[in-house]
VOGU-3710 file (C-alpha; in Angstrom, 3 decimals, decimal comma):
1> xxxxxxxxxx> 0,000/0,000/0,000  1,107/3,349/-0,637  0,991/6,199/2,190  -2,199/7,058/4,059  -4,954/6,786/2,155  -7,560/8,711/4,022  -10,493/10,082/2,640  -10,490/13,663/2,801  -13,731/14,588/0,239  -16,184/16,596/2,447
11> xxxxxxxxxx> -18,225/14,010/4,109  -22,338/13,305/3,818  -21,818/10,458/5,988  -19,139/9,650/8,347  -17,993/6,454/6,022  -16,401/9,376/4,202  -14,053/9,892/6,026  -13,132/6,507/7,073  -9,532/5,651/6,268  -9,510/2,373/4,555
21> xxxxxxxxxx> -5,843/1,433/5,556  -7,494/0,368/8,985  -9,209/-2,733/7,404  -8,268/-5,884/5,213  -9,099/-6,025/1,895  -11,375/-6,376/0,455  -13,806/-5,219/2,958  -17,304/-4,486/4,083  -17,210/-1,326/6,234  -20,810/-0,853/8,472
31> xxxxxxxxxx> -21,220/2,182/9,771  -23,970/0,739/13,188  -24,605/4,878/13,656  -26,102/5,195/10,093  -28,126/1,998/10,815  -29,364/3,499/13,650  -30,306/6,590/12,266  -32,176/4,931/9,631  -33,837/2,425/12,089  -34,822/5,702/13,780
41> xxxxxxxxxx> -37,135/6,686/10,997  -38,347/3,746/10,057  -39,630/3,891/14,007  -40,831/7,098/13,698  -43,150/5,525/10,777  -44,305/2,981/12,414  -44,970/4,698/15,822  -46,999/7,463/14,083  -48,953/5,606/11,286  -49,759/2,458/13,151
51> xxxxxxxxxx> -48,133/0,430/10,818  -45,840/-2,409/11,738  -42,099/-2,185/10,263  -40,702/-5,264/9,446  -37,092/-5,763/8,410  -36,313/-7,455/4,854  -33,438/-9,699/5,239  -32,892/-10,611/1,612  -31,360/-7,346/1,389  -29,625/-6,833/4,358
61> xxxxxxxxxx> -29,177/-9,468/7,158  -25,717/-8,580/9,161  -27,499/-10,449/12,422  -24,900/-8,564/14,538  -26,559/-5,732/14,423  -29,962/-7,699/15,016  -30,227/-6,601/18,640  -30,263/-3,407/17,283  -32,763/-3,825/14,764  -35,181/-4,922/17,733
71> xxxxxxxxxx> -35,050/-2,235/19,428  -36,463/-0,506/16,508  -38,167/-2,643/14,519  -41,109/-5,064/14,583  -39,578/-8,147/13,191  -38,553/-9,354/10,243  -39,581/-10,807/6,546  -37,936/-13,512/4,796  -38,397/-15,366/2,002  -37,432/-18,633/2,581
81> xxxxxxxxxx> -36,526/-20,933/5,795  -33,339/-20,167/6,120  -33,808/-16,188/6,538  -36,820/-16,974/8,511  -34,784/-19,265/11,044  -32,316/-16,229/10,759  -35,444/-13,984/11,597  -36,741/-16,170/14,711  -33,205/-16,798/16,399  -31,100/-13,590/16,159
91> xxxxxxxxxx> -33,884/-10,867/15,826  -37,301/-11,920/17,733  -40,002/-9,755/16,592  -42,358/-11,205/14,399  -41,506/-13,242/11,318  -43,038/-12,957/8,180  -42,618/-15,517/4,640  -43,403/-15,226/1,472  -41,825/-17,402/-0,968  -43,060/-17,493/-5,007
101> xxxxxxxxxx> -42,799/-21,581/-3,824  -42,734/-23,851/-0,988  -41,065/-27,540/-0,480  -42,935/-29,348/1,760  -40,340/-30,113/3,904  -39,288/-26,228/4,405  -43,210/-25,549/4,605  -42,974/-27,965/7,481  -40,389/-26,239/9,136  -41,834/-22,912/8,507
111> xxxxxxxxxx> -44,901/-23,290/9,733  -43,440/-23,616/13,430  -40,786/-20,423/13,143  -43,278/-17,864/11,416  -46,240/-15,839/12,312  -47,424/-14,983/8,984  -46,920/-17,199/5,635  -47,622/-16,007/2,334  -48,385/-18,373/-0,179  -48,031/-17,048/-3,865
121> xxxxxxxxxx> -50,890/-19,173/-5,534  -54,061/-20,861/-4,771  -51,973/-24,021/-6,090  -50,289/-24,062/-3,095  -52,357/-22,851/-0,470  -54,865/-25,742/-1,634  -52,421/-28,536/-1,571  -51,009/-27,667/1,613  -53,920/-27,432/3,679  -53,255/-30,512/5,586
131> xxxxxxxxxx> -49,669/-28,668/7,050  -51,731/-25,648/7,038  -54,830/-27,048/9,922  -52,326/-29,167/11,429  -49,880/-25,823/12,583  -52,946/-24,126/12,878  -53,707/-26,470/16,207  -50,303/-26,445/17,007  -50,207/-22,639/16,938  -53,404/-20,929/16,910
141> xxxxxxxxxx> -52,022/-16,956/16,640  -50,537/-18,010/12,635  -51,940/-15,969/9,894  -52,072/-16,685/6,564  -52,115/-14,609/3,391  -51,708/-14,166/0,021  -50,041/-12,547/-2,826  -51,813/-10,445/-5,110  -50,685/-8,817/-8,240  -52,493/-5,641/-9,148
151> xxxxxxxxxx> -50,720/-6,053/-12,836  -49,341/-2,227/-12,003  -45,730/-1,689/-12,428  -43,654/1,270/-11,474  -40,265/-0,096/-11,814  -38,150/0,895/-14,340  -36,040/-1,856/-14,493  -37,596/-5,001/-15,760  -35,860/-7,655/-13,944  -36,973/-5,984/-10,727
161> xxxxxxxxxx> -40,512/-5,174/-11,713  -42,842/-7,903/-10,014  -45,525/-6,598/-12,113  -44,398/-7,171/-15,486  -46,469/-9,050/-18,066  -46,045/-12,868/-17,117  -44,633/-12,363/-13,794  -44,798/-15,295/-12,142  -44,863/-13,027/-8,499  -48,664/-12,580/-7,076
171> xxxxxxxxxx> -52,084/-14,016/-8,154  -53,943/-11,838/-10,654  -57,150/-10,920/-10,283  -58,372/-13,361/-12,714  -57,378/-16,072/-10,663  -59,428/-15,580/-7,688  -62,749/-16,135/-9,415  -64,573/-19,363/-8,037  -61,605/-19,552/-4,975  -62,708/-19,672/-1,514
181> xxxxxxxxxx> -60,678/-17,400/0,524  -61,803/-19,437/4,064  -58,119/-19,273/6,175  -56,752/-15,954/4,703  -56,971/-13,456/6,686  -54,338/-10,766/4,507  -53,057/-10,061/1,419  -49,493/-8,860/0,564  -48,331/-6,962/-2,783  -44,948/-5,581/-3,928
191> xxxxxxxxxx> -44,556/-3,186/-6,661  -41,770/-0,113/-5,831  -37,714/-0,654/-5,827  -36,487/2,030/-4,332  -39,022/4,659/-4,875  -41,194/7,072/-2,927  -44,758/7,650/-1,895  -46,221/9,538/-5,235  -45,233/5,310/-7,094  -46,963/3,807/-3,743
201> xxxxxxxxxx> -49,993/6,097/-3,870  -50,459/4,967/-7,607  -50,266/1,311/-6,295  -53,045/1,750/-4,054  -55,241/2,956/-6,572  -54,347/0,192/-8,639  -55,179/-2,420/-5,745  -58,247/-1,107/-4,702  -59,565/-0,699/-8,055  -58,981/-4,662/-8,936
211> xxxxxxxxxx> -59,074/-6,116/-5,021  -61,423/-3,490/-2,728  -63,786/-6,103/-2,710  -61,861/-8,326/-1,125  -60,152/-5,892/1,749  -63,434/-5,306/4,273  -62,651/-9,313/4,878  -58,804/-8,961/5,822  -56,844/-8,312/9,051  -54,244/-7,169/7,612
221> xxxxxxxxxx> -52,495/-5,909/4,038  -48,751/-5,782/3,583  -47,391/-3,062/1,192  -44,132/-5,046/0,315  -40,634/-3,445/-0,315  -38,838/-1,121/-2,359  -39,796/2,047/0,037  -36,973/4,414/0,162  -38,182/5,799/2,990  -34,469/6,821/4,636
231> xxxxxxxxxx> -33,656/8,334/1,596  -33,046/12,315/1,864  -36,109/13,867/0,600  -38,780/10,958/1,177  -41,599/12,221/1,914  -42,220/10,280/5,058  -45,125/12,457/6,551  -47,045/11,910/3,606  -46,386/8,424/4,168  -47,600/8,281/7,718
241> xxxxxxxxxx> -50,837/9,707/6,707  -51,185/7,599/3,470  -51,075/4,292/5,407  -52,941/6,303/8,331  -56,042/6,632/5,832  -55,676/3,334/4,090  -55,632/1,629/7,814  -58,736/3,419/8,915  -60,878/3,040/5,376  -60,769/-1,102/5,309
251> xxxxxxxxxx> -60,003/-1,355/9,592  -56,907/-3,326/8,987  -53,015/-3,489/9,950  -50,769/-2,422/7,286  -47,395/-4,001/7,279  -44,044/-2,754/5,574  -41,036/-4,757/4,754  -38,578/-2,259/3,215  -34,891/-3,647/3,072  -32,855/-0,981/1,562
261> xxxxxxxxxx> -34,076/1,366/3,773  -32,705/-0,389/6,703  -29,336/-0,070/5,156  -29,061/2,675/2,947  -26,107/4,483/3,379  -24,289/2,576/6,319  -21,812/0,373/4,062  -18,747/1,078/1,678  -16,595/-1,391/-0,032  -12,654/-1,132/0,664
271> xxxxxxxxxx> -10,777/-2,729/-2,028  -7,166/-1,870/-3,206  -5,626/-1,657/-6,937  -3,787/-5,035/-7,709  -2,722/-4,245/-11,203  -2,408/-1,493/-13,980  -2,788/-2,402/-17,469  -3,754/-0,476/-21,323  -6,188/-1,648/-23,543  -6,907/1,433/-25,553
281> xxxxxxxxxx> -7,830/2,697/-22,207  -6,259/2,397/-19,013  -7,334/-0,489/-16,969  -6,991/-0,831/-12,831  -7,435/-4,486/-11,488  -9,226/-4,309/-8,081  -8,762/-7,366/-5,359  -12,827/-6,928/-5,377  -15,693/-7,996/-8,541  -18,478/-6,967/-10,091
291> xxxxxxxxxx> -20,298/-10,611/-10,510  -18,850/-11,897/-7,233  -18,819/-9,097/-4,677  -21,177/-6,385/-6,231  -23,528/-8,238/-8,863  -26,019/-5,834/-9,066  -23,641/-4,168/-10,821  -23,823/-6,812/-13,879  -28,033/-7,055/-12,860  -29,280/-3,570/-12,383
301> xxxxxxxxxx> -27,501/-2,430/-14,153  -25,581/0,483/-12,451  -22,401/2,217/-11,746  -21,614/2,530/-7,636  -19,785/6,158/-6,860  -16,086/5,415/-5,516  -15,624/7,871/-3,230  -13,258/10,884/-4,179  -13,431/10,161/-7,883  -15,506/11,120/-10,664
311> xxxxxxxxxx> -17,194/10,666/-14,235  -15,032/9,584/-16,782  -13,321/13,245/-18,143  -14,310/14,765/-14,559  -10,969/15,055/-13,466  -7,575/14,719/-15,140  -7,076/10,421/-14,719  -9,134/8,116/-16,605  -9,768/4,249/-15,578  -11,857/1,364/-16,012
321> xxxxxxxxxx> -11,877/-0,550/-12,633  -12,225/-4,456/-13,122  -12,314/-7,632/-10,897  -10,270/-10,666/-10,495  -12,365/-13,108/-12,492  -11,946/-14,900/-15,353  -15,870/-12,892/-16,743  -14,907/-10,607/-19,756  -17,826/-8,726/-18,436  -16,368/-8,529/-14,965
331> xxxxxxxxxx> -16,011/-4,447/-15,409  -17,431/-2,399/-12,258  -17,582/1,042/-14,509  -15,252/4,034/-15,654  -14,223/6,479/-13,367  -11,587/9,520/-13,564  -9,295/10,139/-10,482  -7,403/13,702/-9,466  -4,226/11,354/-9,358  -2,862/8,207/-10,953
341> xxxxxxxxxx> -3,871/5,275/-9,406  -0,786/3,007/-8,127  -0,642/-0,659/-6,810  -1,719/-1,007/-3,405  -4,301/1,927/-3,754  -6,850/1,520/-1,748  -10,603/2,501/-3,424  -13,844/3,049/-1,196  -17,070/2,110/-3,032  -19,659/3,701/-1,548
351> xxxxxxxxxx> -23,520/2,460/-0,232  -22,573/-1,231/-0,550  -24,630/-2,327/2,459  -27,572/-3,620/1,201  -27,972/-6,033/-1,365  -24,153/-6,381/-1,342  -22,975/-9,104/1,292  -26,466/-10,948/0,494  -25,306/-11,958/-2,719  -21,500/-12,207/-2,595
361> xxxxxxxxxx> -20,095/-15,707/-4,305  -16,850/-17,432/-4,632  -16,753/-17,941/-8,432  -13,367/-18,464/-9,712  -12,560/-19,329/-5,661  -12,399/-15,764/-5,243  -12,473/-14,917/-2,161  -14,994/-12,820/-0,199  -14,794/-9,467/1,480  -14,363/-9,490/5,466
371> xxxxxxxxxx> -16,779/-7,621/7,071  -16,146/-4,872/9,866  -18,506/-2,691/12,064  -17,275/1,048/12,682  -18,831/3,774/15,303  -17,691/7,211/14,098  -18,615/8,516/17,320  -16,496/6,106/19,500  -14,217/5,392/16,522  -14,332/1,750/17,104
381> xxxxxxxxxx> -13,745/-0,533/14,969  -14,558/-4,350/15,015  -13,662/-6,949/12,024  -16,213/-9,376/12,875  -15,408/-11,560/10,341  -12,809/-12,823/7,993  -12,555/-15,428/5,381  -10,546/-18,254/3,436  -10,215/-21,225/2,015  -12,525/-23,240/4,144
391> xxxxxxx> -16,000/-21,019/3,346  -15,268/-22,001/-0,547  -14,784/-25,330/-0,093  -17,435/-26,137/2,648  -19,675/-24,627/-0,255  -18,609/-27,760/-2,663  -18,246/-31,586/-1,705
//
């Protein structure tokens, strides 16, 4: 490494300013003040619109910080048994599942960690009725729900849009004609990712114009994910009265499972500059990826902001930053630096809490980032985990 490679840009967040010397690389930095301030308003939400916060783990599920989360929060949502066994054993709360399908051995399983299951078809809610009466016995305070899909999208990205044509997420409309809904007592949608009320207040419209009929018989309706409700400039007032007036009109709990939110803005990336290279461009070789650390990247698709740098032109150096792998396509984006880069460099990608460590992989045995917690205002700093050779090849038999 080469000299002290503190960030000295003028900070929004503390992470900004976090020198990235003091860590391994690569790393996941977790800023548990950020997290808390987020978790604060997320509270504030659900203590003054009656709704009940729950935690998405698929995006973010650092179960350190799941004591935390409690304190804040009213549980969690999963979508599987595996985060929902996460859910019930670090965090407490309530747990919440939806899954587009159950096995009947997780179902099994499932049924005796969650309070709420979600099926995503009358299929399956049908043919698992005998698991359904017997947990129902067994635990009498399990609700059931299901999916719906108001066929209204407002994503912009179609591989994140749960209502595009021939989604396979949430029941139509269409299907619920002849179905009994005897046992369900809510019914869950999803259309945002990472947008703010005006999208959600469209939504609404959209599910009370198709499924009204159907809400005077619920307990409760869950308005899904993709809130960016910790975002600067969320309009989170107009949220509280939204759900308020939606809460009052059909007499039922609303529920909201944003993940992002939890974790927006807590998390950078440290990585450091391996190799330089020229391939009618210059070329920097990070000890990070693209498809194995950051593969929303290669998904979304989208460029992440390293701190301190800039567009390509921006300033006076010019690089494409790659990973390790063996992917041609394994490019994280262009960037322009005040400086030339040099081996040993250490680079800070910013926001890479959420959605980040979930989906990390050891393709090409690469592998993954440690993972640190940081207080600004105590300025400790905790590597709470490190790995090697042993996570790849546990994966593998």
């Amino acid at each position: 490494m080469t000299g002290n490679n503190t960030i000295t840009v003028v900070a929004q967040n503390a992470l900004e300013t976090f020198d990235p010397d003091r860590v391994p690389s690569p790393c996941f930095v977790v800023d548990e003040l950020a997290v808390e301030r987020n978790l604060k308003i997320l509270h504030r939400v659900q203590e003054e619109s009656g709704a009940k916060v729950l935690a998405a783990l698929k995006a973010f599920s650092l179960w350190r910080l799941a004591p935390l989360v409690a304190k804040y929060l009213s549980g969690t949502c999963a979508s599987g048994l595996h985060e929902a066994r996460l859910g019930r054993e670090e965090y407490g709360g309530e747990v919440h599942v939806f899954s587009a399908a159950y096995t009947e051995r997780d179902l099994r399983e499932i049924l005796k960690l969650a309070d709420h299951v979600v099926f995503n078809s009358f299929g399956q809610w049908q043919r698992f009725q005998p698991l359904i009466q017997e947990a129902r016995i067994a635990r009498p305070h399990l609700r059931f729900g299901l999916r719906i899909n108001p066929q209204h999208s407002e994503g912009d990205v179609p591989i994140y849009d749960p209502c595009a044509p021939c989604s396979r997420l949430g029941i139509p409309l269409s299907q619920f004609e002849g179905q009994s809904l005897e046992g369900i007592t809510g019914l869950h949608f999803h259309t945002l990712c990472e947008q703010d009320v005006e999208p959600l207040k469209r939504t609404l419209v959209a599910v009370e114009e198709k499924f009204g009929h159907l809400l005077p018989q619920m307990e409760w309706v869950n308005f899904g994910g993709g809130h960016h409700i910790t975002e600067p400039g969320y309009q989170v007032d107009e949220l509280i009265e939204l759900i308020r007036d939606f809460s009052a009109r059909y007499q039922v709990q609303v529920f909201l499972e944003p993940g992002e939110a939890v974790a927006i803005h807590t998390g950078v990336l440290v990585t450091e500059v391996l190799d330089l290279a020229w391939n009618d461009m210059a070329q920097a070789i990070l000890d990070t990826s693209a498809t194995c650390h950051m593969p929303d990247i290669l998904e979304m698709p989208y460029r992440p902001t390293v701190i301190g740098a800039g567009l390509p032109g921006e300033l006076a150096h010019n690089y494409r930053l790659g990973g390790m792998t063996c992917l041609a396509g394994d490019v994280i984006g262009d960037y322009s630096f005040a400086s030339p880069l040099e081996v040993g460099r250490r680079l800070v990608f910013d926001d890479m809490s959420h959605y980040t460590m979930v989906k990390t992989t050891t393709f090409n045995g690469i592998n993954l980032p440690s993972i640190a917690l940081w207080n600004p205002e105590t300025d400790q700093l905790r590597v709470i985990r490190q790995f090697g050779y042993e996570d790849f090849r546990q994966r593998l038999s």
